[in-house]
N, C-alpha and C positions, 0 to 999 in steps of 0.2 A: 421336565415341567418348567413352566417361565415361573419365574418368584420375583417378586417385587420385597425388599426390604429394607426396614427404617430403622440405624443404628447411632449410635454415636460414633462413632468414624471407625473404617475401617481404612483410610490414610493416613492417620497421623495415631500414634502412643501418647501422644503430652495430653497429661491426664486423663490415662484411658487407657487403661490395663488389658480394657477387652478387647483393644485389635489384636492381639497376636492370637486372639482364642475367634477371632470371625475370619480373621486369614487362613485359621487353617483348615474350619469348615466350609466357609465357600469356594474356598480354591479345589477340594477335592468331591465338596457337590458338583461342580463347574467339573472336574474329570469324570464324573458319573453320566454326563450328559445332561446337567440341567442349566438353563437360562438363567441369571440372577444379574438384578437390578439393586445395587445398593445405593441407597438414599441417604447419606448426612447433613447435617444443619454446619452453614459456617458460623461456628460459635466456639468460644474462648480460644482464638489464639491458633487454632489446630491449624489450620490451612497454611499458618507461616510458618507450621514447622513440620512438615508432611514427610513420613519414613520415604527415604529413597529406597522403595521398591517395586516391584510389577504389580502392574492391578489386573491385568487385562482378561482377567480369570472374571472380570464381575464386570460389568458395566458401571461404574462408578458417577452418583449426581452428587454434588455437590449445592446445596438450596439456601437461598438468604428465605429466614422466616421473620416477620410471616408474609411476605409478598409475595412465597415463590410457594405457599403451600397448598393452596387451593389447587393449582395445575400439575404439584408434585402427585394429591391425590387421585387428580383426575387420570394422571399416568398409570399409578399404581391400579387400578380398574383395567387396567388392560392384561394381567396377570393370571392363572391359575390359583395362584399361593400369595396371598401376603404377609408377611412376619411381621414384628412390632415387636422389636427389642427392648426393654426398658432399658428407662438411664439413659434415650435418648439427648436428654438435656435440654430440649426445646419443644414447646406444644403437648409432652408425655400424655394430658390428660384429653387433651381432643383427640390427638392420632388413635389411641387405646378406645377411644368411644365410636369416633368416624370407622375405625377398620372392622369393630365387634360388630356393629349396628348398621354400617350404611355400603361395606362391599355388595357388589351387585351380586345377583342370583349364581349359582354356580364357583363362585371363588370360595377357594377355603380360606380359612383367618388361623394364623398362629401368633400367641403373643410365646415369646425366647424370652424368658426370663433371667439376666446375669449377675441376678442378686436378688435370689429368691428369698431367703431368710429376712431380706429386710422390708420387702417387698410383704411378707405374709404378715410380718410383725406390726406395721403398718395397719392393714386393712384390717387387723384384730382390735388393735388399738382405736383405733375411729369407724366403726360399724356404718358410716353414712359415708367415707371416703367412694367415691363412686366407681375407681375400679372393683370394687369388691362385687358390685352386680353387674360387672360384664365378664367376669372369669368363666361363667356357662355360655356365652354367646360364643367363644372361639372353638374353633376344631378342635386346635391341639393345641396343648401348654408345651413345651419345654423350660427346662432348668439347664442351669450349668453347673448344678451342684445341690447338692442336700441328700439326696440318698431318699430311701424309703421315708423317712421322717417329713421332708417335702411333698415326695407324691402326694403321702394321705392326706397332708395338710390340703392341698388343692380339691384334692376328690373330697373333701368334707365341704370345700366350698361353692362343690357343684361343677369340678372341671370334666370336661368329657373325657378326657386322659392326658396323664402327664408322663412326660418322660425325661430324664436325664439323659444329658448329653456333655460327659465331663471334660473338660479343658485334656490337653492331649499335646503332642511333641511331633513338629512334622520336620525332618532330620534333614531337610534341605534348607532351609531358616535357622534352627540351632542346633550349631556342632561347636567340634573342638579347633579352636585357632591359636597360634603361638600366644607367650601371655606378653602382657605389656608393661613392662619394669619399673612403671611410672604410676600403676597402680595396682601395685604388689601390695600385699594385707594378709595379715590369718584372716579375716571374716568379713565379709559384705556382705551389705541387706540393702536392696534396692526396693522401697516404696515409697509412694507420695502423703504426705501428710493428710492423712482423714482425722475426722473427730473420731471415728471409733477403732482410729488406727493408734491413734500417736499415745494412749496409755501404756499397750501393746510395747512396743517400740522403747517408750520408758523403762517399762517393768524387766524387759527381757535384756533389748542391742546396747542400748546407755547404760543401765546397771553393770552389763557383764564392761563394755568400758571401763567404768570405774572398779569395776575388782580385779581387771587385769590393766593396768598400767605401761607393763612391760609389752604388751601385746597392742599391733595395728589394724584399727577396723577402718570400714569404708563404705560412706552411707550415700546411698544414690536415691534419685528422685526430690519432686519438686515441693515446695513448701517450706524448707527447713533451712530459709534462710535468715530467720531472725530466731533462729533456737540456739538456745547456750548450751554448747557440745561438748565433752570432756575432748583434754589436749588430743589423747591420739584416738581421732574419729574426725575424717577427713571427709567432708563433704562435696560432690561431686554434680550435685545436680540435674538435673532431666536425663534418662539413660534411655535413647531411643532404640528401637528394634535394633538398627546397623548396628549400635553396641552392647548387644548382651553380648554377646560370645568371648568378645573383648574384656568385658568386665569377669565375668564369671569364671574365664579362665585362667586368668593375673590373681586370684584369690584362695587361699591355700585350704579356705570354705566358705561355702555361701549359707547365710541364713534366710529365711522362710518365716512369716509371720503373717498370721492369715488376722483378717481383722475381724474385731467383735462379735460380729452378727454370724460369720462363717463357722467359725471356731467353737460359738455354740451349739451351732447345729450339726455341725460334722459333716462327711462324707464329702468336702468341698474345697477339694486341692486346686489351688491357683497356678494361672500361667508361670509364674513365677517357679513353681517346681517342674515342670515338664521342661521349664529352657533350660533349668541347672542341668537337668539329666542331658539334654541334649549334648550339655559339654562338659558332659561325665565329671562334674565337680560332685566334691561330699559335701552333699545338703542335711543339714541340721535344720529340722522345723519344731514349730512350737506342739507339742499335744494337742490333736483334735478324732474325733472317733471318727472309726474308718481310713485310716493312715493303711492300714493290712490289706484294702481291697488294690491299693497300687502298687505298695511295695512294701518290703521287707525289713521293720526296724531293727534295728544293730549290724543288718545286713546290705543292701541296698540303699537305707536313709536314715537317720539319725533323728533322734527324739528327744528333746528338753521338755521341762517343768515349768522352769528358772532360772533366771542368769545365772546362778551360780552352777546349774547344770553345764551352759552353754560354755562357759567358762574350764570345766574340766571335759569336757569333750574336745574343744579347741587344744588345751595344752596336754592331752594325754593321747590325742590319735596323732600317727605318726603318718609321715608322710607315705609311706606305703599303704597304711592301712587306708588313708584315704584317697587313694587312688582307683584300692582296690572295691571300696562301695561305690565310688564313681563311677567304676566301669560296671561294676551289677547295677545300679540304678539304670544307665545307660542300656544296658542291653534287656532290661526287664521292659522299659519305655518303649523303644524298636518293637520289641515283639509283643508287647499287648495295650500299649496307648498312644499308639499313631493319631493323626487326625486323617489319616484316611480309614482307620476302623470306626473313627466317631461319623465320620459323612456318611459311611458305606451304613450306618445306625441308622441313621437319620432317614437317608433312601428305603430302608427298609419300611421303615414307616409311612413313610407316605406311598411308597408302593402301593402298601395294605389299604390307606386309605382311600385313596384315589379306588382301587379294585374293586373296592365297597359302595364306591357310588358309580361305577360302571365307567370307568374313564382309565386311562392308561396315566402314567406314573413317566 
């Protein structure tokens, strides 16, 4: 199938969590045998800080908006499939109108939704928000997360179907690489400063900070350079793809903190935990429901409340024992949350869909 889609990048990480969750789905749609055009806006900074890795899996544009959007559109008309990512960052409410309303005869429309919670929470909020009357005009919804609580949310808003498509571990991008001595730590948490991250981030990574003293953390991602840190919490700033594996393996554990909107609604494990498993690090996350449909708490992944949780899981697992959840998280990931089971998902779908209006897939 040719697909045309509009993302916030799927070149560059700096501020944009979701390439390493569109890398690893179109690269293994692209091994399925489908055509994909991915489309980003050069906006904030991305392009001068692009992951050194292979794209060649996607056709990659790169568009200055809004000059280059009218002929981006008219490109995307040349497609089977077009998606419409949210959290593009640029145009979100025309591209979501133009692609419901004005794709030609024939093209299917999917809006990927990768932040549905906040996305529905939104359009509940403000009943004249105008995505909210184009949610029936697409083919297919996807999510990257919410579970059944999602789905229904969307079918009460009139989606023709939705489907989750949850973030996933693709084992040629995150493994295990020697660790680097330079940023050796019991605990790192690599996220970027969101408003509905950084109470999060207080409550939990800075508190246990300050109750363990004696103990080194290490805070990655961008934002948090005019925040007053306790002494040992060492800030490292932008952690691009090339360096998760790096980071995550120099750390005697990795923390996980899903922000606001995620964590209410559950069932909505972030990239963030698929690349810890990748390199078999023992991952400590914060509580959120549906932790059990990926992995196994006390067993595979570890579970906090509260810093002061975080705090005795840190000083009472031993260095064996966290090796030994590392390697079951690791091998529970391999064998049931590849991102080639999420693609080979995906294709199933639109298989179906396509077969349903008499056209091959």
């Amino acid at each position: 199938m040719k697909i045309f889609v509009f993302g916030s990048s799927i070149t560059s990480s700096y501020w944009n969590g979701a390439a390493t969750y569109y890398r690893g789905v179109y690269k293994h749609l692209a091994a399925l045998g489908h055509e994909i055009t991915f489309a980003e806006p050069d906006a904030y900074g991305r392009q001068l800080r692009r992951d050194p890795e292979n794209y060649d899996y996607v056709e990659s544009l790169i568009y200055s908006t809004p000059r280059d959007l009218p002929g981006i559109l008219r490109q995307a008309q040349e497609a089977e499939l077009i998606i419409k990512h949210s959290g593009v960052g640029a145009d979100d409410e025309l591209l979501e109108r133009e692609i419901a309303l004005n794709a030609n005869e024939g093209i299917a429309r999917a809006f990927w939704d990768v932040d549905a919670p906040a996305t529905l929470a939104r359009v509940e909020q403000n009943p004249a928000d105008p995505f909210r009357n184009l949610i029936p005009e697409y083919d297919l919804i996807f999510t990257y997360g919410g579970g059944r609580p999602v789905v229904e949310h969307y079918l009460r808003l009139g989606a023709q179907s939705c489907h989750p498509i949850y973030n996933g571990l693709d084992p040629e991008t995150h493994y295990t690489v020697p660790p680097d001595h330079e940023l050796a730590c019991d605990l790192v948490l690599v996220a970027n400063r969101l408003p509905d991250r950084e109470r999060r981030v207080e409550n939990f990574f800075l508190r246990a900070a300050h109750l363990a003293p004696e103990l080194k953390f290490l805070l990655g991602g961008e934002g948090w350079g005019d925040k007053v840190l306790p002494k040992n919490v060492h800030w490292i700033g932008h952690v691009g793809t090339s360096d998760h594996n790096r980071v995550n393996c120099s750390a005697r554990m990795v923390l996980n903190l899903n922000r606001d909107s995620m964590a209410n609604v559950g069932f909505s494990p972030p990239t963030r935990v698929f690349e810890a498993a990748g390199t078999a690090s023992c991952l400590i996350t914060d509580d959120w429901a549906g932790i059990e449909m990926f992995f196994i708490p006390g067993r595979e992944i570890l579970v906090a409340s509260s810093a002061e949780e975080i705090v005795e899981l840190v000083r009472n697992t031993s260095a064996d024992e966290a090796r030994r959840i590392g390697a079951a998280m690791q091998a529970r990931a391999m064998n049931n949350h590849t991102y080639a089971q999420r693609a080979a998902a995906v294709h199933e779908i639109l298989s179906s869909m396509r077969s349903h209006t008499g056209a091959a897939a």
